[in-house]
PDB file of N, H, CA, C and O in Angstrom:
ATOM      1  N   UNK A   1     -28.461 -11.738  50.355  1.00  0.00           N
ATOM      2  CA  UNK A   1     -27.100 -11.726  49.897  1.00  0.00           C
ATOM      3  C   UNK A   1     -26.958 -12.779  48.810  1.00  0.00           C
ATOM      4  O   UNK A   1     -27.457 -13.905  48.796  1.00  0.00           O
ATOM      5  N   UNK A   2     -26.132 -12.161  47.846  1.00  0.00           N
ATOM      6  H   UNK A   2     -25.727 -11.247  47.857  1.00  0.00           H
ATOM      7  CA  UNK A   2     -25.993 -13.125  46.559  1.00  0.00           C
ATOM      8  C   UNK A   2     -25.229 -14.408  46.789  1.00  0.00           C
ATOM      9  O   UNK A   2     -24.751 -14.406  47.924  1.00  0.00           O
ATOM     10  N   UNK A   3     -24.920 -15.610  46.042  1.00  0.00           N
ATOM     11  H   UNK A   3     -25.308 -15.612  45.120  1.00  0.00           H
ATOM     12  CA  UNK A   3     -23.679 -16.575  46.441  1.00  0.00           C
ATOM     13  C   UNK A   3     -22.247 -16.192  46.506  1.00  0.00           C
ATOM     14  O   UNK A   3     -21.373 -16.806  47.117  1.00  0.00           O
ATOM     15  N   UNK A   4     -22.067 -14.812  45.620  1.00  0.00           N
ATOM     16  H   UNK A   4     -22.778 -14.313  45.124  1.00  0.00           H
ATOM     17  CA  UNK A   4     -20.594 -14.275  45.963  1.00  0.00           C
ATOM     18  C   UNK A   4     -20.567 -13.085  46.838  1.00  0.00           C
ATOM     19  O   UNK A   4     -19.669 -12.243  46.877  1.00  0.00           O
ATOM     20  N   UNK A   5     -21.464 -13.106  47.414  1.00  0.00           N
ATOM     21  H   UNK A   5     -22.193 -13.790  47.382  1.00  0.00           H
ATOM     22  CA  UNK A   5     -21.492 -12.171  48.929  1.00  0.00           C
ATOM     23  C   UNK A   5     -21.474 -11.113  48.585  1.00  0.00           C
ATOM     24  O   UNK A   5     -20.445 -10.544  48.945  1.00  0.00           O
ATOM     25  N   UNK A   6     -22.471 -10.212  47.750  1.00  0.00           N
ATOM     26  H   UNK A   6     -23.308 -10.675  47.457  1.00  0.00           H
ATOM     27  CA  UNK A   6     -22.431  -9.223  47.096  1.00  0.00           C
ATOM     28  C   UNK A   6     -23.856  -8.848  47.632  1.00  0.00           C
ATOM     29  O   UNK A   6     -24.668  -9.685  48.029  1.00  0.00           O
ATOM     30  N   UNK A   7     -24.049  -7.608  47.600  1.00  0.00           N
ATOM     31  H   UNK A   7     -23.390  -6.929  47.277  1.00  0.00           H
ATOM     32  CA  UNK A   7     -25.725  -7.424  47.832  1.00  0.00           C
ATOM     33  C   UNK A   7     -26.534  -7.497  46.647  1.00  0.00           C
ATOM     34  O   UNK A   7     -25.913  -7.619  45.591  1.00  0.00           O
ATOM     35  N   UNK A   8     -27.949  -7.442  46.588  1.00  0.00           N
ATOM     36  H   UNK A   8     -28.454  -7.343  47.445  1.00  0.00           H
ATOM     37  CA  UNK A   8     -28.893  -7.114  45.306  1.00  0.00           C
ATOM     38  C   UNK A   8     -29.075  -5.606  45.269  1.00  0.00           C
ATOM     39  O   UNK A   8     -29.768  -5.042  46.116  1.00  0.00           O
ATOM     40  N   UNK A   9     -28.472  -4.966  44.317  1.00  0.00           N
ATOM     41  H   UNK A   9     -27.909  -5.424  43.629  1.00  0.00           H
ATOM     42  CA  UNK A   9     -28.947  -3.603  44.311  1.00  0.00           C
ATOM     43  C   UNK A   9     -29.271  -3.285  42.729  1.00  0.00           C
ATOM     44  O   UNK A   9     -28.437  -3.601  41.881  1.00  0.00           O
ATOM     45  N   UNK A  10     -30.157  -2.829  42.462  1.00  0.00           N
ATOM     46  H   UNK A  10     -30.834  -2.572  43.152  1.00  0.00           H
ATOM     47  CA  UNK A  10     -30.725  -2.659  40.786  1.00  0.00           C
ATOM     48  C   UNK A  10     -31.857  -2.891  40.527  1.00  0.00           C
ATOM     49  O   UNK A  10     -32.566  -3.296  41.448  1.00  0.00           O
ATOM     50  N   UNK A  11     -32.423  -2.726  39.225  1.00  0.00           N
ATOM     51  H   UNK A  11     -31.847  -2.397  38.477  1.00  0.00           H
ATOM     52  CA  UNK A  11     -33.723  -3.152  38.898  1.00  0.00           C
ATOM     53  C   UNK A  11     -33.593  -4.351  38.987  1.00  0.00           C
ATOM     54  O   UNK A  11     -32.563  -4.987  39.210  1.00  0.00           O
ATOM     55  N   UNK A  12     -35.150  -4.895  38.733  1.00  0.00           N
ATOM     56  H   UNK A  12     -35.987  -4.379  38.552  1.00  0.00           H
ATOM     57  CA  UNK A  12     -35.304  -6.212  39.271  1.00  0.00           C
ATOM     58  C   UNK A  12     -35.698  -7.189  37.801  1.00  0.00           C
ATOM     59  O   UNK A  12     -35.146  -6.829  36.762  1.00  0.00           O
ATOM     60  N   UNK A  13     -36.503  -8.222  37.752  1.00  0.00           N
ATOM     61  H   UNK A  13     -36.952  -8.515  38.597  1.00  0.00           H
ATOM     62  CA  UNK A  13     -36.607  -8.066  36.330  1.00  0.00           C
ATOM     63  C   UNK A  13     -38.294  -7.463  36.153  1.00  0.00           C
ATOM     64  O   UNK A  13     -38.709  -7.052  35.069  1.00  0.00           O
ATOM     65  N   UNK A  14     -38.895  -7.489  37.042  1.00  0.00           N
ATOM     66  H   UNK A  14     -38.558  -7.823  37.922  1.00  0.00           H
ATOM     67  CA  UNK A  14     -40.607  -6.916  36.541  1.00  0.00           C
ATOM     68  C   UNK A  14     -40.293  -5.478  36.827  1.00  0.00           C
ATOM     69  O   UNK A  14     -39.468  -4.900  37.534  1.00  0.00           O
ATOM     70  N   UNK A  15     -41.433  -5.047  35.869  1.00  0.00           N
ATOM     71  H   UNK A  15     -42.104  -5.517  35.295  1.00  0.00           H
ATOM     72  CA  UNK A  15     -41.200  -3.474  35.832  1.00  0.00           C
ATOM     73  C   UNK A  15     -41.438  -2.299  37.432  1.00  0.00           C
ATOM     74  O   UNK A  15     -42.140  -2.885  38.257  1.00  0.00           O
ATOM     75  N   UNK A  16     -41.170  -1.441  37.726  1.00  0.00           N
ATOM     76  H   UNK A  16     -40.601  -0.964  37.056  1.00  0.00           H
ATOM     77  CA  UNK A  16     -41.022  -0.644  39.006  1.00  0.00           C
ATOM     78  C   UNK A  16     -40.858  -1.184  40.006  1.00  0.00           C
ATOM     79  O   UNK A  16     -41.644  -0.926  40.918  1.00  0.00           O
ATOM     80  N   UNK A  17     -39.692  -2.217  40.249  1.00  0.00           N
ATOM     81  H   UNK A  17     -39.053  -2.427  39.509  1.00  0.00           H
ATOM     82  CA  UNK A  17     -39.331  -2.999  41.098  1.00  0.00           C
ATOM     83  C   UNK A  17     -37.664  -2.805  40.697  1.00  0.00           C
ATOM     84  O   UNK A  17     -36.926  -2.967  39.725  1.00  0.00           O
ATOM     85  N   UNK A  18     -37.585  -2.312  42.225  1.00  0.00           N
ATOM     86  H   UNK A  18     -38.185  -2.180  43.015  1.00  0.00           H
ATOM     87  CA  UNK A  18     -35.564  -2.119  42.389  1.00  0.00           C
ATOM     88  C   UNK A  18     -35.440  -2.503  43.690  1.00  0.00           C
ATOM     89  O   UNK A  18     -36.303  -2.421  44.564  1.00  0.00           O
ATOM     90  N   UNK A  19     -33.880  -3.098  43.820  1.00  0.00           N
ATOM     91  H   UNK A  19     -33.179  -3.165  43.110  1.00  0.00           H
ATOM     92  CA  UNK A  19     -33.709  -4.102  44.815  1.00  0.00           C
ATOM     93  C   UNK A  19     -32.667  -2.768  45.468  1.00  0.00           C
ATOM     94  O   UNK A  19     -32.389  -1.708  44.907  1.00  0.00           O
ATOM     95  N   UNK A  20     -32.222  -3.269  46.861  1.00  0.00           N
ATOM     96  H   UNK A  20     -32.448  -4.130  47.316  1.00  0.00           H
ATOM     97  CA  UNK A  20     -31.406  -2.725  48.011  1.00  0.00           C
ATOM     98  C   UNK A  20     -31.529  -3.605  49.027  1.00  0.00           C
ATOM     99  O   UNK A  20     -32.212  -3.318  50.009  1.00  0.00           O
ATOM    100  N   UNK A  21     -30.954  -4.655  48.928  1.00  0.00           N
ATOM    101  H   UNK A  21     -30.399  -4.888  48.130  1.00  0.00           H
ATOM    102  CA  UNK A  21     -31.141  -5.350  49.737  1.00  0.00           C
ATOM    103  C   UNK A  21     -30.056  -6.483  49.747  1.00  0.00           C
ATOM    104  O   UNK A  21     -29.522  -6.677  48.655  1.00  0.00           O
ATOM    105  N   UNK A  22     -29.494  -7.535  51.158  1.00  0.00           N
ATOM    106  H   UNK A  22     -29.928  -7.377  52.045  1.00  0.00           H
ATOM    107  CA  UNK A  22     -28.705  -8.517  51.206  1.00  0.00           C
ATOM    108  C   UNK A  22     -27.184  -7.751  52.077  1.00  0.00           C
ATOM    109  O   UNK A  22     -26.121  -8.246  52.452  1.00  0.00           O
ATOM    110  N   UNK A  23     -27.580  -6.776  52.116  1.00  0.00           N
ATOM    111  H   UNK A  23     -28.443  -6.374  51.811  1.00  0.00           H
ATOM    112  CA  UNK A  23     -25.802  -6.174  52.919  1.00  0.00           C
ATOM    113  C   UNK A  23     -25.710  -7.005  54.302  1.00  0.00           C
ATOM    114  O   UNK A  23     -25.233  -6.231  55.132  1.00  0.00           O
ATOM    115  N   UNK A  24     -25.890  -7.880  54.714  1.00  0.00           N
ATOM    116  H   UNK A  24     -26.278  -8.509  54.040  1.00  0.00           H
ATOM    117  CA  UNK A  24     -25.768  -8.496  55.354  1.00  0.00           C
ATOM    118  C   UNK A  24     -24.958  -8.258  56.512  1.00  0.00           C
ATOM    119  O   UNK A  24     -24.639  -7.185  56.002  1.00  0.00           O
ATOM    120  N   UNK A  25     -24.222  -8.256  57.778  1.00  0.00           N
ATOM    121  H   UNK A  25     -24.482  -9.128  58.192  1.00  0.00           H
ATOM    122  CA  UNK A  25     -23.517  -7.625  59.176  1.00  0.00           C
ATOM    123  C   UNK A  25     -23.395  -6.276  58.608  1.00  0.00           C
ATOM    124  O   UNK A  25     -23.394  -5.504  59.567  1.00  0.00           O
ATOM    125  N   UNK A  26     -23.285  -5.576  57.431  1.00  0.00           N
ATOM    126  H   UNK A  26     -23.286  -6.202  56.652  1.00  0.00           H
ATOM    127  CA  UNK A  26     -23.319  -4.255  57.537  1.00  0.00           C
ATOM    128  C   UNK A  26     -24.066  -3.687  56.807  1.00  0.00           C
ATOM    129  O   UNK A  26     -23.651  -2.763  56.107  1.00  0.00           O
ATOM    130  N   UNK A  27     -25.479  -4.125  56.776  1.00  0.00           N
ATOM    131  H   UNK A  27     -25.816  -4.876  57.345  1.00  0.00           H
ATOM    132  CA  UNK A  27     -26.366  -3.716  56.555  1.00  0.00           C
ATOM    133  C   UNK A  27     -26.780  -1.805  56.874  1.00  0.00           C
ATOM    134  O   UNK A  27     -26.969  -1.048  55.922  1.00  0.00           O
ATOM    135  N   UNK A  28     -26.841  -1.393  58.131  1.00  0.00           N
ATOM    136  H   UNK A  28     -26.687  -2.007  58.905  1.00  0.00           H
ATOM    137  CA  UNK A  28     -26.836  -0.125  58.166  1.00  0.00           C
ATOM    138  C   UNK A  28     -25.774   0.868  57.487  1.00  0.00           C
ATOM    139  O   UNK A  28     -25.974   1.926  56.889  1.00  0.00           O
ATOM    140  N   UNK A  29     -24.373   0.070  57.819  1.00  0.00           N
ATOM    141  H   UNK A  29     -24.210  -0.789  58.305  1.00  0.00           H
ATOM    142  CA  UNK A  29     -23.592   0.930  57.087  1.00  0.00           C
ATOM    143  C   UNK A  29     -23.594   1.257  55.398  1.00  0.00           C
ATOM    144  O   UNK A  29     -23.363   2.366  54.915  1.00  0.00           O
ATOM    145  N   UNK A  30     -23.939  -0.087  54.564  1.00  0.00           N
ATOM    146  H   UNK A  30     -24.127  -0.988  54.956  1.00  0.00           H
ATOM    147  CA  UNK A  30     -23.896   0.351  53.607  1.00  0.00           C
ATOM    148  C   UNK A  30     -25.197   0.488  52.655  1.00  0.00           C
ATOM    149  O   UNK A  30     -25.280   0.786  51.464  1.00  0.00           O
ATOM    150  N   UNK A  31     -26.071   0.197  53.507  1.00  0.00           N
ATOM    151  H   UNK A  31     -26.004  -0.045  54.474  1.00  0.00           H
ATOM    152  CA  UNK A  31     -27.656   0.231  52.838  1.00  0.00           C
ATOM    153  C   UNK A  31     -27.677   1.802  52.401  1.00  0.00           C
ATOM    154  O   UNK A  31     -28.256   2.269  51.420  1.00  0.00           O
ATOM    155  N   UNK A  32     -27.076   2.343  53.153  1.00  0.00           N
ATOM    156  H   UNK A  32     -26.606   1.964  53.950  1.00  0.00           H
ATOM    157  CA  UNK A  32     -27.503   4.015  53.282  1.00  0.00           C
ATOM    158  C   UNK A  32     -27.027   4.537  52.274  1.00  0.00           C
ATOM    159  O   UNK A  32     -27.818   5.095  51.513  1.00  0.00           O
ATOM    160  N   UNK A  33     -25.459   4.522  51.913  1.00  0.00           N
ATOM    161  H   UNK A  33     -24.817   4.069  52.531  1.00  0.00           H
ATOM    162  CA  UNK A  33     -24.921   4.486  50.178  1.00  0.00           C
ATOM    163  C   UNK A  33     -25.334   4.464  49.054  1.00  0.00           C
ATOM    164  O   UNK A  33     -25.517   5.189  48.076  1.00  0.00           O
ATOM    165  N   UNK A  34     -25.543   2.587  49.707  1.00  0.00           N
ATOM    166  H   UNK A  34     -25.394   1.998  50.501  1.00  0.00           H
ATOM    167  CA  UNK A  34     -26.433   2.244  47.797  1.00  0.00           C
ATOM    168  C   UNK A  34     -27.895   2.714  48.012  1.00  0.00           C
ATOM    169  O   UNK A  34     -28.505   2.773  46.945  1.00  0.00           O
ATOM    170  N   UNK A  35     -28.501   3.007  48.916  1.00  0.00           N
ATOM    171  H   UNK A  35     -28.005   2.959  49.783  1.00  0.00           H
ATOM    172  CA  UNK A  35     -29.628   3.189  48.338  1.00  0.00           C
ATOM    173  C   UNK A  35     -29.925   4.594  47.831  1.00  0.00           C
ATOM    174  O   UNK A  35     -30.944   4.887  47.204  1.00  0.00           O
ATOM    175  N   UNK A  36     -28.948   5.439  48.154  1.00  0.00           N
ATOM    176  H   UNK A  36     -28.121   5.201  48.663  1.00  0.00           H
ATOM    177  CA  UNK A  36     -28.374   7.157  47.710  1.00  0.00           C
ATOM    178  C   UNK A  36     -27.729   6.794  46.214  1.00  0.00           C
ATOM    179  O   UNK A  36     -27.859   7.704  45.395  1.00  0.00           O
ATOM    180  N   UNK A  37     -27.280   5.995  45.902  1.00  0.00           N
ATOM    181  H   UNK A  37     -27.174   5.256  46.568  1.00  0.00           H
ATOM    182  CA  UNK A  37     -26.339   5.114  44.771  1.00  0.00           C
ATOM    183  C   UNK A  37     -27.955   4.798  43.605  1.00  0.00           C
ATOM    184  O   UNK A  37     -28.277   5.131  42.465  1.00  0.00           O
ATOM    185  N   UNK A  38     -28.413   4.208  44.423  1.00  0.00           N
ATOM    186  H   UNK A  38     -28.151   3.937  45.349  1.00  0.00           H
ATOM    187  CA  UNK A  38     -30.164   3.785  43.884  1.00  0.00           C
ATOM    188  C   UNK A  38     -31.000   4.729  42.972  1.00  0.00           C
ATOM    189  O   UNK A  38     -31.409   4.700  41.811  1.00  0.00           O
ATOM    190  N   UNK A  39     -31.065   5.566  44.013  1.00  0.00           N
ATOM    191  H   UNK A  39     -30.734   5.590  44.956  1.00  0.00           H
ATOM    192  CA  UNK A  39     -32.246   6.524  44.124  1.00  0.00           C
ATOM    193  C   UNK A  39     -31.625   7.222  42.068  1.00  0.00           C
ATOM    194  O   UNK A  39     -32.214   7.080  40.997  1.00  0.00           O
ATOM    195  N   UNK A  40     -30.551   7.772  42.323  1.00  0.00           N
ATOM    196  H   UNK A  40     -30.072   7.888  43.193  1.00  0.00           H
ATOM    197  CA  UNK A  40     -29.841   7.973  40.645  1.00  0.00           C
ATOM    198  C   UNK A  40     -30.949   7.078  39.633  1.00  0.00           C
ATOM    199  O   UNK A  40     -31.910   7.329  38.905  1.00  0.00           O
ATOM    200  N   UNK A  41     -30.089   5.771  40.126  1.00  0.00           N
ATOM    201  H   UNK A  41     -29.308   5.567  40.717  1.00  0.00           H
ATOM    202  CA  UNK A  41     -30.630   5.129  39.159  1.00  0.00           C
ATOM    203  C   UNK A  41     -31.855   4.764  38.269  1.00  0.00           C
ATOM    204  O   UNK A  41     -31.959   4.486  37.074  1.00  0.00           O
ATOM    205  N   UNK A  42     -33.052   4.902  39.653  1.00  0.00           N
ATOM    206  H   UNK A  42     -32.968   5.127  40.623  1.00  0.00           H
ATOM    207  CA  UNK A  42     -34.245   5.506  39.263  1.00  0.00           C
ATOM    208  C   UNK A  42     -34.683   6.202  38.615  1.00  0.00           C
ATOM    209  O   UNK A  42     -35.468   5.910  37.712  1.00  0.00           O
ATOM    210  N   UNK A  43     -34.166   7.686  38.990  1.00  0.00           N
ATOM    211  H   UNK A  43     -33.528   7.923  39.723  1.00  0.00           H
ATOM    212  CA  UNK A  43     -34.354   8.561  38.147  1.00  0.00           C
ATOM    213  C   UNK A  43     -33.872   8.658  36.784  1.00  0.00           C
ATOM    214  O   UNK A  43     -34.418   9.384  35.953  1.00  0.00           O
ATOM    215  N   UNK A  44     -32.884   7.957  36.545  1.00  0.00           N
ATOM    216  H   UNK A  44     -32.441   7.366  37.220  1.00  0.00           H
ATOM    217  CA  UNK A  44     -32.398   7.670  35.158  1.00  0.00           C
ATOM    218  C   UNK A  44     -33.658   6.818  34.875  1.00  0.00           C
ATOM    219  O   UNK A  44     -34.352   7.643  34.280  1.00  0.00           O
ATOM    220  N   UNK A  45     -34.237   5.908  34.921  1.00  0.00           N
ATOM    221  H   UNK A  45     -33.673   5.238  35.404  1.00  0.00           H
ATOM    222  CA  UNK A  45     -34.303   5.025  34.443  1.00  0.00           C
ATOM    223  C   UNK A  45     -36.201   5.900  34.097  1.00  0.00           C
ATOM    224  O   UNK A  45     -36.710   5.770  32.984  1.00  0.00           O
ATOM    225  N   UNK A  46     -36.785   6.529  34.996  1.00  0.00           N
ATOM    226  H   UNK A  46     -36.372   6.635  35.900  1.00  0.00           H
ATOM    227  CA  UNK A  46     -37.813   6.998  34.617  1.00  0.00           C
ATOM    228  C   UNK A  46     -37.920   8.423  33.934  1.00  0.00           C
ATOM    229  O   UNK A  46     -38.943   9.066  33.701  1.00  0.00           O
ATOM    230  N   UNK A  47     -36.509   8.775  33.653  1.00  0.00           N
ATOM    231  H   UNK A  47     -35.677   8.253  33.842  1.00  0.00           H
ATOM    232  CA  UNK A  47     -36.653  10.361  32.824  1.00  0.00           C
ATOM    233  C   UNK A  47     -36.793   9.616  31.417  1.00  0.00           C
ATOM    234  O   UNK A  47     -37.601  10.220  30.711  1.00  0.00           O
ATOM    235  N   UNK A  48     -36.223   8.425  30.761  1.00  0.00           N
ATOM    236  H   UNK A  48     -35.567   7.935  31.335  1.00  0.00           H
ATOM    237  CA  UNK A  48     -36.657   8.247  29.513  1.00  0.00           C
ATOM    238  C   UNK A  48     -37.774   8.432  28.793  1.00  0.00           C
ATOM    239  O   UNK A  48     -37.797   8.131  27.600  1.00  0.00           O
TER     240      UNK A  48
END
């Protein structure tokens, strides 16, 4: 979890490395979201 209580979700800064991680007491509930939220982003990021 970040210092403003936010999770890490995104690329990271080295290459094929993406974060989902830090949801902290509701971890199950919202891991499942962003990492459906994620998975997009990926694919954006490797159709270039």
């Amino acid at each position: 979890m970040l210092p403003n209580m936010l999770p890490r979700v995104g690329p990271g800064s080295r290459a094929n490395v993406f974060y989902n991680t830090g949801h902290g007491h509701l971890g199950w509930t919202l891991s499942a979201i962003t990492a459906h939220q994620l998975t997009g982003h990926v694919q954006q990021h490797y159709a270039r």
